[in-house]
C-alpha positions as CSV (number, residue, x, y, z in Angstrom):
1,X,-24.6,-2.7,15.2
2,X,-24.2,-3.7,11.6
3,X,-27.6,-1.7,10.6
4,X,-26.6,1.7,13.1
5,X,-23.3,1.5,10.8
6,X,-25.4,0.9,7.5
7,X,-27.4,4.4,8.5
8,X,-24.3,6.0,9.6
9,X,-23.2,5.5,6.1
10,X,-26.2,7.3,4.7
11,X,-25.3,9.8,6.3
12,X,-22.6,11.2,5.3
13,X,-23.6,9.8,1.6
14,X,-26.6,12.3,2.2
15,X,-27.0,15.6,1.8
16,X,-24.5,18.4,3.8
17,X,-27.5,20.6,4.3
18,X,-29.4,18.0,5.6
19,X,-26.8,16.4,8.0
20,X,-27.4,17.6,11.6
21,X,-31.5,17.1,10.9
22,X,-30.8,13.6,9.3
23,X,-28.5,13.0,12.5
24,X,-30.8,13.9,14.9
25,X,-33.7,11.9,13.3
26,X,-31.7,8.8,13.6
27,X,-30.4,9.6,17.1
28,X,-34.5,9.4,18.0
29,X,-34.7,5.8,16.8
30,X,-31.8,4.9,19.0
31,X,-31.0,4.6,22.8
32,X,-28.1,4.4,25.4
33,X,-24.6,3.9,23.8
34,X,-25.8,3.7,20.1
35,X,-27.7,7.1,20.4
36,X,-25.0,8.9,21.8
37,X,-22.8,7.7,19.3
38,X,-24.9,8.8,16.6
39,X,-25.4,12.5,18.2
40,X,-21.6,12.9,18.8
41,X,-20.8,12.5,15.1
42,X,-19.5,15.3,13.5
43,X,-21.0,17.2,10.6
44,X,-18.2,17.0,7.4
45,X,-16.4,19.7,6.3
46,X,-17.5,21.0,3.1
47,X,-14.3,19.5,1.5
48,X,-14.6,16.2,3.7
49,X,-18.3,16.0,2.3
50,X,-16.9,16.5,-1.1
51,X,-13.9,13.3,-0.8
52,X,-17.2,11.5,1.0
53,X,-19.3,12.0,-2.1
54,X,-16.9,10.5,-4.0
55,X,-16.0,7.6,-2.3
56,X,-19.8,6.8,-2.7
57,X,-21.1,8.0,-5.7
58,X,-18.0,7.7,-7.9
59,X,-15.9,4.6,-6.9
60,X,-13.8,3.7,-9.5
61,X,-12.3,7.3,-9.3
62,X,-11.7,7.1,-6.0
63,X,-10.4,3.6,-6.3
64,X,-7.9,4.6,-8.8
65,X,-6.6,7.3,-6.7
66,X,-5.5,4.5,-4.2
67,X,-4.2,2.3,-6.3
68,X,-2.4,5.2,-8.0
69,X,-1.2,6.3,-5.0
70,X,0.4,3.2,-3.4
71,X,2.1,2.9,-6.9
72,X,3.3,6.0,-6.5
73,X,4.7,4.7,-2.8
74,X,6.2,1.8,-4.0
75,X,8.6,3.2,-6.3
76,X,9.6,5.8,-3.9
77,X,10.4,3.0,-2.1
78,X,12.6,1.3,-4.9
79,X,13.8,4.0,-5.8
80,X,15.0,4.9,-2.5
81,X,16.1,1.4,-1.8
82,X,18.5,1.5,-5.0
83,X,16.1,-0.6,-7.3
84,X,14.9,0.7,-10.5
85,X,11.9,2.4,-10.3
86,X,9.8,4.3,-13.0
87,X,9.0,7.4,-10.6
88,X,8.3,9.5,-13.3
89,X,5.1,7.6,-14.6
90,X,3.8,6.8,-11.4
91,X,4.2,10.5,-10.3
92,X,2.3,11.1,-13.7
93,X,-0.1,8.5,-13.4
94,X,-0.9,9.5,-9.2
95,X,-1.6,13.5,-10.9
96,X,-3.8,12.2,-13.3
97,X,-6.3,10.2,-10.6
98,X,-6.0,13.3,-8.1
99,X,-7.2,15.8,-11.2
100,X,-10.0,13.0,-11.9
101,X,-11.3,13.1,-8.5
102,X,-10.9,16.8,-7.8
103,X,-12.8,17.1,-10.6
104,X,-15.6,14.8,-9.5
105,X,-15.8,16.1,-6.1
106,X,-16.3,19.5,-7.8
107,X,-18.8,18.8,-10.2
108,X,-20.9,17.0,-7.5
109,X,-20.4,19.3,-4.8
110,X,-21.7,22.3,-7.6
111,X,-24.8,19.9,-7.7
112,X,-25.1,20.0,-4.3
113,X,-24.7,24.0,-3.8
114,X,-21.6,23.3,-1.8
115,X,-18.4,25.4,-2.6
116,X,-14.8,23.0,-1.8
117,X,-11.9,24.9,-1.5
118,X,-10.2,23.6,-4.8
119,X,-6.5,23.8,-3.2
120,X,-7.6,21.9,-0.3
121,X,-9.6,19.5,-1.4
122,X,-6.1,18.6,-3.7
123,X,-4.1,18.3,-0.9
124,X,-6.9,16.2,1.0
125,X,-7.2,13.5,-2.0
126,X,-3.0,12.9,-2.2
127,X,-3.0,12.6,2.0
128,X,-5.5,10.5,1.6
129,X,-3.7,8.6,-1.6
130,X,-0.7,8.6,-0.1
131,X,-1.5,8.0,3.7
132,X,-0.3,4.0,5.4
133,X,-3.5,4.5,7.7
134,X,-6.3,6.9,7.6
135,X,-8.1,8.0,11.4
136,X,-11.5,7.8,10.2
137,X,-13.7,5.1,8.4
138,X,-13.9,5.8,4.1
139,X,-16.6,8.0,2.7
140,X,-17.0,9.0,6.5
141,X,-14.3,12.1,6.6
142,X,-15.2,14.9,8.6
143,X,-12.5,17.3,7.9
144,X,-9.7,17.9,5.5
145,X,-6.3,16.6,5.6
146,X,-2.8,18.1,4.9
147,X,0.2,15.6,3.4
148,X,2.2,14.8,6.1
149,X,5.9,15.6,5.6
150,X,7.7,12.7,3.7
151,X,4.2,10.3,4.6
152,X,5.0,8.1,1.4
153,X,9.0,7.6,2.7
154,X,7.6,6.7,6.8
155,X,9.5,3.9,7.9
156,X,11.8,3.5,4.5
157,X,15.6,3.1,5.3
158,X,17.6,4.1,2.8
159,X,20.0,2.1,0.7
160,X,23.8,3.1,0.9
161,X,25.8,2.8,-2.1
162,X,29.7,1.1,-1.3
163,X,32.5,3.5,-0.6
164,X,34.7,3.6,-3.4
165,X,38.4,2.2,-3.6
166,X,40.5,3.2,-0.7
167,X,43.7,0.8,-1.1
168,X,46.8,2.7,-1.7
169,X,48.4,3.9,-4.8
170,X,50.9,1.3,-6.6
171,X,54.2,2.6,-5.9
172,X,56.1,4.8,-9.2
173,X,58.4,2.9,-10.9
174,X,62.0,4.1,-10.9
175,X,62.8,7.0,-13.1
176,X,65.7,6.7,-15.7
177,X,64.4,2.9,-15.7
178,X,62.3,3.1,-19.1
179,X,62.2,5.1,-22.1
180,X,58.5,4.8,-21.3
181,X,58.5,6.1,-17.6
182,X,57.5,9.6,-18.4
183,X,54.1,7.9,-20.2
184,X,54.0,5.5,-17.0
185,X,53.8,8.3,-14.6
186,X,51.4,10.3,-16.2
187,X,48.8,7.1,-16.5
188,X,49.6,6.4,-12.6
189,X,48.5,10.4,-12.2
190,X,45.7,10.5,-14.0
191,X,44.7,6.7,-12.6
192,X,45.2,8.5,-9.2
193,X,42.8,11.2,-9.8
194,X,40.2,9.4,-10.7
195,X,40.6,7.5,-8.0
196,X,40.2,10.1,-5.7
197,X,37.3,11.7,-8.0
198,X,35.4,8.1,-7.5
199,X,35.7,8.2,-3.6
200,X,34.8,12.5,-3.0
201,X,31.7,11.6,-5.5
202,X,31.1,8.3,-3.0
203,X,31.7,10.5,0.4
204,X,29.2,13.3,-1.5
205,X,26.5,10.6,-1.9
206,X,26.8,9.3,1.6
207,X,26.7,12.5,2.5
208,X,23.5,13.2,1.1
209,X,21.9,10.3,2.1
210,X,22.6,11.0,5.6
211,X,21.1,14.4,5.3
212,X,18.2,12.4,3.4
213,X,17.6,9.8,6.5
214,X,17.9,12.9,8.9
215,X,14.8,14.6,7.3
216,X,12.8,11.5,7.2
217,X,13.5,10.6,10.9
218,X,12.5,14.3,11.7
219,X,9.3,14.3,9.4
220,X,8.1,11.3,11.1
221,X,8.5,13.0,14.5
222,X,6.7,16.3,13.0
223,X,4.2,13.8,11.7
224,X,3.6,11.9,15.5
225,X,3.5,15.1,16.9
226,X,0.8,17.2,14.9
227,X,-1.1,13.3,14.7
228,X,-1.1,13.7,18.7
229,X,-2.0,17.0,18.2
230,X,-5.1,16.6,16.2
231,X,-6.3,13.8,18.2
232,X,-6.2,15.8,21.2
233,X,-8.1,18.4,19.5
234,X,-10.5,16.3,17.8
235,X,-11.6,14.9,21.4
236,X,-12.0,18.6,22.7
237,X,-14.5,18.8,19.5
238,X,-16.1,16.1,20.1
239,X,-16.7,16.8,23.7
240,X,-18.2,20.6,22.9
241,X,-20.5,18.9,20.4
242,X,-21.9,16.1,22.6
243,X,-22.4,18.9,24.8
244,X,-23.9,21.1,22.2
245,X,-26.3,18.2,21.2
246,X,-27.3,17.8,24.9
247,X,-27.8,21.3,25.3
248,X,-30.1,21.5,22.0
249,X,-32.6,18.2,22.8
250,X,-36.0,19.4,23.5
């Protein structure tokens, strides 16, 4: 099994234009379970042949475009938890390493004769980046990826501040008690209003975290759904090309 997975791997490190001939060669070699595996694998997309390229020709880019995208992650997830978080270098920083790898994808993909979409192939390295679990093996995509909604905030429950002061106002002194009352009533007014400015600006933020937590729970349903979605389609492509195979073998 180890060396069918070995020559998997060359293929899709190979040549695009060369795929379905390399496929079939290897499919010859093979028998039973392990040959129909290797003729129902799916030529890449010419943006999933670009990220694959990549991955194996160009490591350390790709690498970094992990690494700077579960950086990236993490402080969302500080931030969002009420810790201090640098979100503005790690969004940097993840930018950076998806310009890098666009950029290597392109140049080798030019080599190759093969034209990415530039747009997509951007969105399919920070899914990728950002992504808790990814559907098919590294360096073996087959088609590009959209960022899900909210995928770097899945599962993140966010942080409440406290309400502000709700205890009741101190009671005004007597009038005609003080020379000074007129000063005390005006501190007691103005302490009141801040008062109440502190607790609208705490019922505002609450507010908005609500909202916040309501979008997440419903991007992570979007996300299950169109997931479901794709596997189910996937499967119907998979079928038509095992089919399509069978059809073709002399």
């Amino acid at each position: 099994m180890a060396s069918v997975d070995a020559d998997i791997d060359e293929l899709y490190r190979g040549s695009l234009e060369a795929f379905v001939r390399a496929r079939t060669a290897l499919a010859r070699t093979l028998s039973g379970d392990q040959a129909r595996r290797v003729r129902a694998l799916q030529k890449p997309a010419a943006v999933a042949w670009a990220v694959n390229q990549v991955f194996w020709h160009a490591k350390p880019v790709y690498d970094r475009l992990l690494k700077s995208g579960g950086a990236l992650r993490s402080a969302q997830i500080s931030a969002l938890g009420g810790r201090t978080a640098d979100l503005r270098g790690a969004g940097d920083a993840h930018r950076k390493a998806i310009s890098a790898a666009v950029r290597e994808a392109l140049r080798m993909a030019s080599g190759a004769g093969v034209n990415p979409n530039h747009d997509v192939l951007t969105r399919t390295f920070e899914a990728l980046s950002l992504a808790t679990r990814q559907d098919d093996p590294p360096g073996r995509l087959t088609k590009a990826v959209e960022p899900a909604g909210f995928e770097a905030l899945a599962g993140i429950t966010v942080k409440e501040p406290p309400p502000g002061p709700t205890g009741p106002s101190p009671s005004p002194g007597k009038t005609g008690v003080s020379k000074h009352s007129g000063d005390d009533d005006r501190a007691r007014r103005k302490e009141r209003e801040a008062r109440e400015a502190r607790e609208e600006e705490a019922r505002q933020r609450q507010a908005e975290i609500k909202k916040a937590q309501g979008a997440v729970a419903k991007a992570q349903e979007e996300e299950a759904a169109a997931r479901a979605e794709w596997q189910r389609r996937r499967r119907d492509l998979d079928a038509a090309e095992q089919t399509l195979a069978r059809l073709e073998k002399p």
